[in-house]
DOTORZA-664327 format. One record per residue (C-alpha): x, y, z; residue in three letters. Coordinates in steps of 0.05 Angstrom, whole numbers, padded with zeros to 5 digits, always signed. Layout:
% DOTORZA-664327
XYZALA/...
***
This chain:
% DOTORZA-664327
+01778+01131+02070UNK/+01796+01143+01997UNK/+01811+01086+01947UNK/+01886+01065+01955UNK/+01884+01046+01879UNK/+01873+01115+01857UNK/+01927+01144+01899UNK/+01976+01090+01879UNK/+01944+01105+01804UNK/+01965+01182+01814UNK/+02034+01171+01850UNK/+02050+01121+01782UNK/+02033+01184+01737UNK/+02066+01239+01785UNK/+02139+01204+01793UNK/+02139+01187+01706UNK/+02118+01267+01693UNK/+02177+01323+01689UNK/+02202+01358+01747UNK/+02229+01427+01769UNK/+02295+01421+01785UNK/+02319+01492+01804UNK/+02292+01474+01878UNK/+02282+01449+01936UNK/+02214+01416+01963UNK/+02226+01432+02025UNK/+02195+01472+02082UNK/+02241+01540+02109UNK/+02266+01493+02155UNK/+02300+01443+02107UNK/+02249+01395+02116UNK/+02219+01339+02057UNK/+02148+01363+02037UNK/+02114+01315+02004UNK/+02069+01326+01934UNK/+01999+01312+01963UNK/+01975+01298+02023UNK/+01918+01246+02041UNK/+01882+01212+02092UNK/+01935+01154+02099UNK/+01982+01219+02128UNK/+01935+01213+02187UNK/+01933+01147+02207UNK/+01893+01133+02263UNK/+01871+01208+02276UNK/+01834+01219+02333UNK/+01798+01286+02335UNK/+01786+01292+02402UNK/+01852+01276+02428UNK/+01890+01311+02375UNK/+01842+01382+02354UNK/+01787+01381+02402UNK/+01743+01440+02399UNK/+01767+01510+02417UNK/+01777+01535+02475UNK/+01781+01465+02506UNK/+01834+01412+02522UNK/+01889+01403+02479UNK/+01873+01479+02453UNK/+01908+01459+02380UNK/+01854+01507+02345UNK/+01853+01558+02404UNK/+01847+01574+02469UNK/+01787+01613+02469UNK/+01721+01582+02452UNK/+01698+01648+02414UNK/+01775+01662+02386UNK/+01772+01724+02340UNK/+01696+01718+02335UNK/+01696+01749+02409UNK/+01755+01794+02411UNK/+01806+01809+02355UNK/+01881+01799+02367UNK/+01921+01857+02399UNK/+01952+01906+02341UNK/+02016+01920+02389UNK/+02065+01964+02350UNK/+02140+01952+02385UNK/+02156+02018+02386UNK/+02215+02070+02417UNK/+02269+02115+02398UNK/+02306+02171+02420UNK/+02286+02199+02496UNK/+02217+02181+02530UNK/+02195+02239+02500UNK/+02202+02221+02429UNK/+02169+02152+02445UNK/+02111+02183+02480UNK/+02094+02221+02419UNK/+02104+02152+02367UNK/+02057+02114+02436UNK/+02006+02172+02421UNK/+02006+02176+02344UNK/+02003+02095+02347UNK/+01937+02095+02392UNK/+01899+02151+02352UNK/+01911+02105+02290UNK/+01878+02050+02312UNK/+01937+02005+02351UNK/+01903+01968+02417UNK/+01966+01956+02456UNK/+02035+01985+02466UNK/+02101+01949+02463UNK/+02165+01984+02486UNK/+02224+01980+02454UNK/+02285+01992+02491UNK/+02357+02016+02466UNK/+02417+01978+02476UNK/+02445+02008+02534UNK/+02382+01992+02579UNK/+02377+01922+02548UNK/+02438+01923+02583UNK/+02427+01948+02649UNK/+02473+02012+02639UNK/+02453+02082+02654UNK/+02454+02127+02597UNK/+02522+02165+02612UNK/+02555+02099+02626UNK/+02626+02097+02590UNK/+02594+02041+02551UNK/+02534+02073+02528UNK/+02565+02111+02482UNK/+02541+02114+02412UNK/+02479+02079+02427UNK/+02434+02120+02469UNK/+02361+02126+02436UNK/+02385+02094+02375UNK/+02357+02028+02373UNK/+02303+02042+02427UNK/+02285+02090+02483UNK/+02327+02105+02540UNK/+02303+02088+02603UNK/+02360+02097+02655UNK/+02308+02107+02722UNK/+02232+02123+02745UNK/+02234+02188+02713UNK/+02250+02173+02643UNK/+02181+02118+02659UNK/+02142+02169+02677UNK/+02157+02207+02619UNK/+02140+02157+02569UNK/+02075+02144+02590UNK/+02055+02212+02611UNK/+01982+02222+02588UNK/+01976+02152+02577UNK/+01931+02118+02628UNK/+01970+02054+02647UNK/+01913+02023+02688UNK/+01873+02026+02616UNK/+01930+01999+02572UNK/+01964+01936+02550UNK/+02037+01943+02547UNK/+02090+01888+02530UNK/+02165+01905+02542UNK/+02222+01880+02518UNK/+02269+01872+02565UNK/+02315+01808+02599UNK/+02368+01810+02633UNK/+02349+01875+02677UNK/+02276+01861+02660UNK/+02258+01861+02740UNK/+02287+01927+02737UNK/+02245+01957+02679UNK/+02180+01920+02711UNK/+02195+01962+02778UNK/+02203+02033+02746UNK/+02135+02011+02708UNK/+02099+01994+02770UNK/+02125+02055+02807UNK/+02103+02101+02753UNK/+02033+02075+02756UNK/+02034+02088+02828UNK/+02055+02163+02804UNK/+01998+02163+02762UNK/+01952+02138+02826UNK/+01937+02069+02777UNK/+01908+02006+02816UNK/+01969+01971+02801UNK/+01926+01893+02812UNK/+01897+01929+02749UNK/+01966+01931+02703UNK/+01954+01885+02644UNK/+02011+01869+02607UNK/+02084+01826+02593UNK/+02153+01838+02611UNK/+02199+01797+02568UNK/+02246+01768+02626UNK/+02264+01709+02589UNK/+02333+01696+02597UNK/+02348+01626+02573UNK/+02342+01646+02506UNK/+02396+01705+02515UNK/+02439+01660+02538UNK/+02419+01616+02469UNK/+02415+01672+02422UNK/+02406+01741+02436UNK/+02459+01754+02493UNK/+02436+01814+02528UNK/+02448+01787+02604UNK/+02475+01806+02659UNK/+02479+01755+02713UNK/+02504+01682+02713UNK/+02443+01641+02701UNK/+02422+01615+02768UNK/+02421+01681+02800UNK/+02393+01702+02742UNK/+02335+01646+02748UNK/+02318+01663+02812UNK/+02298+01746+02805UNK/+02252+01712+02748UNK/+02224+01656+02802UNK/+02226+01728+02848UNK/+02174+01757+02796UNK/+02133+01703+02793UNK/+02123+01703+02871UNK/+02116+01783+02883UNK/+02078+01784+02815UNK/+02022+01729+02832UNK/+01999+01768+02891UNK/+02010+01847+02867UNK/+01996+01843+02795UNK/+01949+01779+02776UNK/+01941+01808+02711UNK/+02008+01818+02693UNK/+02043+01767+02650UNK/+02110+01756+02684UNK/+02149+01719+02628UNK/+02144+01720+02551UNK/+02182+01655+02535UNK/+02208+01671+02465UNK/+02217+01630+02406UNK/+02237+01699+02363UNK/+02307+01708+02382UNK/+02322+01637+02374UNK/+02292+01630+02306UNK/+02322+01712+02281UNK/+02396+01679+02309UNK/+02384+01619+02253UNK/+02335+01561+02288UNK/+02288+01518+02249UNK/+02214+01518+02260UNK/+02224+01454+02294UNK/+02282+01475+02344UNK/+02242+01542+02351UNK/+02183+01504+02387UNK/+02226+01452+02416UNK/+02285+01494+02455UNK/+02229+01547+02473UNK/+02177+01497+02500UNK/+02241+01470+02528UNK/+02262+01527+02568UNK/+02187+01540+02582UNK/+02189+01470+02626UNK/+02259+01505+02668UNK/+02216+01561+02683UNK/+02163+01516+02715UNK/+02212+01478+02745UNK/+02243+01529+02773UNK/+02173+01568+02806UNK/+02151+01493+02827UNK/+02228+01481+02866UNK/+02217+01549+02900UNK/+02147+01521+02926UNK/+02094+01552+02889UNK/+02031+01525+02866UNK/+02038+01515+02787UNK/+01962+01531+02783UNK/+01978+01597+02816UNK/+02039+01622+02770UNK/+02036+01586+02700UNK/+01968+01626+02680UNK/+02012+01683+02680UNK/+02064+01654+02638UNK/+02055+01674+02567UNK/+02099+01661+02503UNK/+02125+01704+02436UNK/+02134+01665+02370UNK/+02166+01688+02303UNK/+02123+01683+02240UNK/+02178+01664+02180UNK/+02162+01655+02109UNK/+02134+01582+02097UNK/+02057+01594+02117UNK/+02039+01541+02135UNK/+02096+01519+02169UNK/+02083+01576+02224UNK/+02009+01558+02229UNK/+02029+01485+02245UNK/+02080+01506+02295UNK/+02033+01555+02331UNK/+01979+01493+02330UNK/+02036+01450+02353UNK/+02056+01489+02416UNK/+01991+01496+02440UNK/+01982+01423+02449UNK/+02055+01412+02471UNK/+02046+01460+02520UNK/+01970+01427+02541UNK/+01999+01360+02547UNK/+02061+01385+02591UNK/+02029+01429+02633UNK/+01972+01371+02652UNK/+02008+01309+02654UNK/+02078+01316+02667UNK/+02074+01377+02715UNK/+02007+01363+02743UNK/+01972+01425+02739UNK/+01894+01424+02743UNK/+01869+01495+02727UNK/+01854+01502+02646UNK/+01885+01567+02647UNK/+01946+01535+02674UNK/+01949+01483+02608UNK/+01928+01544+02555UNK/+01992+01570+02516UNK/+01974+01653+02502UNK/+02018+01682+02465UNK/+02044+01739+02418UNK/+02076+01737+02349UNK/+02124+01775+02306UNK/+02130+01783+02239UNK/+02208+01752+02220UNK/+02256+01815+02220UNK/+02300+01770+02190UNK/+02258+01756+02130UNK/+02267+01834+02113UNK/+02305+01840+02060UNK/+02347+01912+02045UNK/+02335+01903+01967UNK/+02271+01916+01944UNK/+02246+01936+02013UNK/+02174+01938+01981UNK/+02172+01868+01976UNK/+02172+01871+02051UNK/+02106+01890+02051UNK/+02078+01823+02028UNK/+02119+01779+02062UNK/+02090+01826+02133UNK/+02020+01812+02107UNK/+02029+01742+02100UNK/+02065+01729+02155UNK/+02006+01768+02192UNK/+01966+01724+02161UNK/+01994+01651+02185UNK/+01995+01691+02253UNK/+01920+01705+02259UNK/+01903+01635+02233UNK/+01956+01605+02269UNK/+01903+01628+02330UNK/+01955+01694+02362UNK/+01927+01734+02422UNK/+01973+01801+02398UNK/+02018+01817+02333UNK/+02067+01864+02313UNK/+02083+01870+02237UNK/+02142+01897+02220UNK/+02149+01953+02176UNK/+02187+01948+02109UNK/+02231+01996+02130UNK/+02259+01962+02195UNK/+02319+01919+02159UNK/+02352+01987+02150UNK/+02332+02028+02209UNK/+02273+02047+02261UNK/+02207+02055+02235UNK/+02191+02119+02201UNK/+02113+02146+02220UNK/+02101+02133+02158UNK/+02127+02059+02152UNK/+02093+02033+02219UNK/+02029+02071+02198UNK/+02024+02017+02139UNK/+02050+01958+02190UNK/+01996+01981+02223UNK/+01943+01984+02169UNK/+01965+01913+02145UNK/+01931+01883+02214UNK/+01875+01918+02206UNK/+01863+01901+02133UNK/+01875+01829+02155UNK/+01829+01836+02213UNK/+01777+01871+02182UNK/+01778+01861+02101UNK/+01803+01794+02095UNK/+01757+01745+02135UNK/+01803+01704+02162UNK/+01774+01731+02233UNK/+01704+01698+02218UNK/+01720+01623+02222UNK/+01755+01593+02277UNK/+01817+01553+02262UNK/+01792+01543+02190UNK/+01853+01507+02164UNK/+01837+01444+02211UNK/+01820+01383+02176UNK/+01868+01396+02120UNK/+01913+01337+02113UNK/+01973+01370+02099UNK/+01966+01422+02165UNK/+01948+01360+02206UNK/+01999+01320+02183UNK/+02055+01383+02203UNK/+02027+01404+02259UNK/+02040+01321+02286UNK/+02104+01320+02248UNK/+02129+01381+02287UNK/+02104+01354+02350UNK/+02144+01289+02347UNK/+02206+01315+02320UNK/+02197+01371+02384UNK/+02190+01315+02427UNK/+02260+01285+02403UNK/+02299+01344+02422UNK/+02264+01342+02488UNK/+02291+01275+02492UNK/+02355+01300+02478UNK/+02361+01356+02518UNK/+02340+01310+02577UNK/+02404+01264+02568UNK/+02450+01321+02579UNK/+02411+01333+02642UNK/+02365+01392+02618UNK/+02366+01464+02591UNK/+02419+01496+02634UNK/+02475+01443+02626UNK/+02463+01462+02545UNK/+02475+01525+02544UNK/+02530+01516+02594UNK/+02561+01464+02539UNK/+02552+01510+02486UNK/+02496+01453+02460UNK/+02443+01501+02442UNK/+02490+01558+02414UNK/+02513+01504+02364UNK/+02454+01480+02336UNK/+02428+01535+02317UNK/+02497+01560+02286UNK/+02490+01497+02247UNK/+02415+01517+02220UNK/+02429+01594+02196UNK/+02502+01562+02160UNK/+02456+01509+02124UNK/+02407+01571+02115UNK/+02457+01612+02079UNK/+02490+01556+02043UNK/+02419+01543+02015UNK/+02407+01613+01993UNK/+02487+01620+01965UNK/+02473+01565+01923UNK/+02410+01583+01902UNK/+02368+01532+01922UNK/+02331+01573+01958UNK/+02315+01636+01934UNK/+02298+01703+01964UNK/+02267+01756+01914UNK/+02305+01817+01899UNK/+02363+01782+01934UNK/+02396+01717+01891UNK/+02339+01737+01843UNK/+02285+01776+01812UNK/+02347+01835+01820UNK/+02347+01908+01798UNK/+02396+01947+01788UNK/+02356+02017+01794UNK/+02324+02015+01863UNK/+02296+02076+01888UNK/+02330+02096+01962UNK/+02282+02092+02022UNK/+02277+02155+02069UNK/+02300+02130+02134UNK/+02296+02152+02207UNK/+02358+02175+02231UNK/+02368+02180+02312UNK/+02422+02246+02323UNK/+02463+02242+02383UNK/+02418+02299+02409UNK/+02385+02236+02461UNK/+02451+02220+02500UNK/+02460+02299+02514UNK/+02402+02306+02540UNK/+02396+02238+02583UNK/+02464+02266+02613UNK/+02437+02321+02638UNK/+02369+02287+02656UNK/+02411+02246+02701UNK/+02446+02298+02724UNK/+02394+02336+02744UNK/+02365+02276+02773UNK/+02422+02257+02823UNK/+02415+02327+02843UNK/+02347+02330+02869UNK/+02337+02257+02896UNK/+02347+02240+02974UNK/+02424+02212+02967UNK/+02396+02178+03037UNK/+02341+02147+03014UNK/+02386+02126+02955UNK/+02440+02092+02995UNK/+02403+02062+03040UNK/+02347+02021+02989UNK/+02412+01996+02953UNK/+02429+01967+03019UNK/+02374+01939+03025UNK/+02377+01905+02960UNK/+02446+01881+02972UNK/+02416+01847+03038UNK/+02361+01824+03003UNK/+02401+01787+02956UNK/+02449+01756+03004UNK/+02395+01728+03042UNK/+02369+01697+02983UNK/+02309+01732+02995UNK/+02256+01750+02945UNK/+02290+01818+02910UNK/+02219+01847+02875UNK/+02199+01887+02944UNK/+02271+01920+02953UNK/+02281+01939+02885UNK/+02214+01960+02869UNK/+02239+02004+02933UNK/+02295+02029+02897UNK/+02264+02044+02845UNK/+02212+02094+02883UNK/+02275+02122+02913UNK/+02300+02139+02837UNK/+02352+02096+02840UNK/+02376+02094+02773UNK/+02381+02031+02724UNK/+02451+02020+02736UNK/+02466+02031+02808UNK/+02402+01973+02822UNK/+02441+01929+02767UNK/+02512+01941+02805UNK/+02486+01929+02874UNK/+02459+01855+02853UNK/+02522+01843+02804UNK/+02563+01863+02869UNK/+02531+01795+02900UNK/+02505+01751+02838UNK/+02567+01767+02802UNK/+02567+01772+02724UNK/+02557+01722+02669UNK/+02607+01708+02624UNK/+02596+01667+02556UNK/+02647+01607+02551UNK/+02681+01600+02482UNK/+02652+01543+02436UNK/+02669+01551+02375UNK/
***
């Protein structure tokens, strides 16, 4: 322990010197920092209970024992535009460059559950994502792409079940092992409800498909993660670091809840259950929560929910670069706040990353743009040697000293999200929805008033900026899904059609696990929208209550 004279010696000296004044000392999320951090910050540490060695038990500085030293993080691009066929070619031009896992993004309309020539599709078909309206439009986008050999995430909620189905039914196309598939589908729908709001059911019914997936999933596709629970909405709709981890982790416990009500063995689901975590500006704020979470998670998983497999108590997960951070002015500069944020990622111990590209605050990705998102991972992975130590930021006093502040101050909102008798009844009470509207008006209020600044943006401006080229989606991809699906209703067994919608109907009635009747409809090429009507004409649809 160092001398408490000297540090009482240098606090004298530090509070009589001269001070900036034109900001805060705080972290992103509004929090004190203090000056210097020393060994009194970790009082009674205990290294076995709080860090333990990698790969084992609480997993705070990983979960593998080897980490990057045996297997790098996946570089997983998200990725889609247009029509399956335009996203097929990005899929293809990503993999020849290098990237080790897909990640599918989708396009408003199928985030929605609507079919392409919907009323309400209008306008938005292929332009923030691909459109994927039924099995055919799957096939197409991974046609010539082996998905028994490849990793993909997708991003996908409310009708996630839906998207999973048309991806399991095009690997059977293909004539894949589908016990083989490796990969996520989103389906985390308590945080839509929170932040993002791209449901479709009212949240019990919505609960239970996800409890469905976990069941059908466990026995089909063992190495398929059924649920990304995901901080990144949360924090991109305003959150704190802290409320990040805390409503996440929060709705993380629901889940379990949920699979262990329906009767499952935790040990056999919650290895599948995976998380995705936005990486924001303060680095070593990001690396604390990541190191945080794991433990959290650990602690959770072991003592309060009694699970006894390892895997069951590990937190994997995948991170994003903050989309929010990206700043339309001087969209250069986005290209060092991606690399650092890549950075706090890798050391914050990630299993995949996407970087964003610095042109992505103003449209999709050109090739160009995600070629260099790209590239940053792999000069982080490869140039940098942050991949050659494990956890090497442990031990510092200040990282130790966050990582427990963030993991007591995440236990207080568990607390308080317990007293108004858990996750659910907040959202329902607009709890959850507030508090973060509280952080991003305290955000902006912060960066209004300039005590907290953003380069290029409340400072550091210029007034000659040269204009980006841009990708620019035509309406070209709704044309041509109309007549896809035209062509579509055409051919298909109108029989076979009716009568697996039926069947889901039934199977839904009868409370029955949905995944084998829709994974029916689906083979039948059913399309998006007719499997999302024929559930909504039983669950119903969710409607957000006015609170503010």
């Amino acid at each position: 322990m160092a001398d408490r004279g000297s540090h009482d010696n240098w606090r004298a000296r530090f509070d009589e010197a001269p001070k900036r004044r034109d900001v805060d000392f705080v972290t992103q999320s509004s929090a004190e920092v203090e000056p210097l951090y020393t060994p009194d910050d970790l009082d009674a540490f205990d290294y076995d209970r709080q860090l333990a060695d990698p790969g084992e038990y609480p997993f705070t500085r990983g979960i593998h024992p080897t980490m990057y030293r045996g297997r790098l993080w996946t570089m997983r691009q998200f990725s889609g535009f247009g029509t399956a066929e335009d996203t097929n070619e990005r899929y293809k031009f990503l993999l020849e460059r290098g990237q080790t896992g897909l990640s599918v993004a989708v396009d408003f309309p199928t985030l929605m559950g609507y079919d392409s020539d919907h009323v309400r599709s209008e306008g938005e078909v292929g332009k923030s994502g691909v459109a994927i309206s039924s099995l055919a439009d799957m096939e197409t986008l991974f046609d010539g792409i082996p998905m028994e050999q490849v990793s993909t995430s997708m991003t996908i909620n409310g009708p996630a079940a839906m998207l999973f189905c048309f991806y399991v039914a095009a690997a059977e196309r293909q004539g894949a092992d589908i016990s083989k598939l490796r990969g996520t589908v989103q389906n985390d729908i308590l945080k839509e409800y929170m932040a993002q709001h791209a449901w479709v059911f009212p949240v019990e019914p919505a609960l239970k498909i996800i409890v469905d997936m976990f069941e059908w999933a466990t026995e089909h596709t063992p190495h398929w993660n059924t649920i990304s629970i995901s901080g990144y909405h949360i924090r991109e709709a305003g959150a704190t670091a802290v409320q990040e981890l805390a409503f996440t982790l929060a709705n993380g416990f629901e889940y379990v809840e949920h699979g262990v009500a329906r009767g499952l063995n935790i040990d056999d689901f919650a290895p599948r259950l995976s998380f995705f975590w936005d990486v924001h500006n303060d680095f070593f704020e990001e690396i604390a929560k990541m190191r945080a979470a794991r433990r959290i998670w650990a602690r959770h998983m072991r003592e309060r929910y009694g699970a006894t497999k390892p895997r069951s108590w590990m937190m994997r997960f995948h991170c994003q670069t903050a989309g929010v951070s990206l700043t339309a002015q001087q969209p250069m500069n986005n290209v060092v706040r991606v690399a650092y944020q890549g950075m706090a990622a890798a050391l914050g111990g990630t299993q995949s990353l996407h970087t964003n590209s610095l042109d992505e605050t103003l449209a999709l990705p050109t090739e160009d743009a995600v070629k260099l998102a790209l590239r940053t991972q792999q000069i982080l992975a490869y140039e940098t040697g942050i991949a050659n130590v494990i956890d090497p930021l442990a031990g510092s006093y200040y990282v130790e000293a966050l990582t427990d502040r963030m993991e007591s101050e995440a236990e207080a909102v568990f607390d308080e999200i317990e007293r108004m008798d858990g996750v659910v009844q907040g959202i329902e009470h607009g709890w959850f929805q507030r508090q973060i509207h509280h952080s991003a008006l305290r955000y902006q209020h912060e960066v209004e008033q300039k005590r907290r600044i953003v380069v290029g943006v409340n400072e550091f401006e210029d007034s000659d900026e040269a204009q980006l080229e841009i990708l620019t989606v035509s309406d070209a991809p709704a044309e041509f899904q109309r007549r896809r699906l035209s062509e579509l209703r055409e051919r298909r067994d109108d029989a076979d059609v009716e009568r697996c919608l039926t069947a889901l109907r039934g199977a839904a009635e009868a409370e029955d696990n949905v995944i084998p009747a829709m994974l029916d409809c689906a083979r039948a090429y059913c399309t998006l929208f007719e499997i999302r009507h024929a559930l909504e004409e039983v669950y119903g649809a969710y409607r957000e209550p006015v609170f503010f």
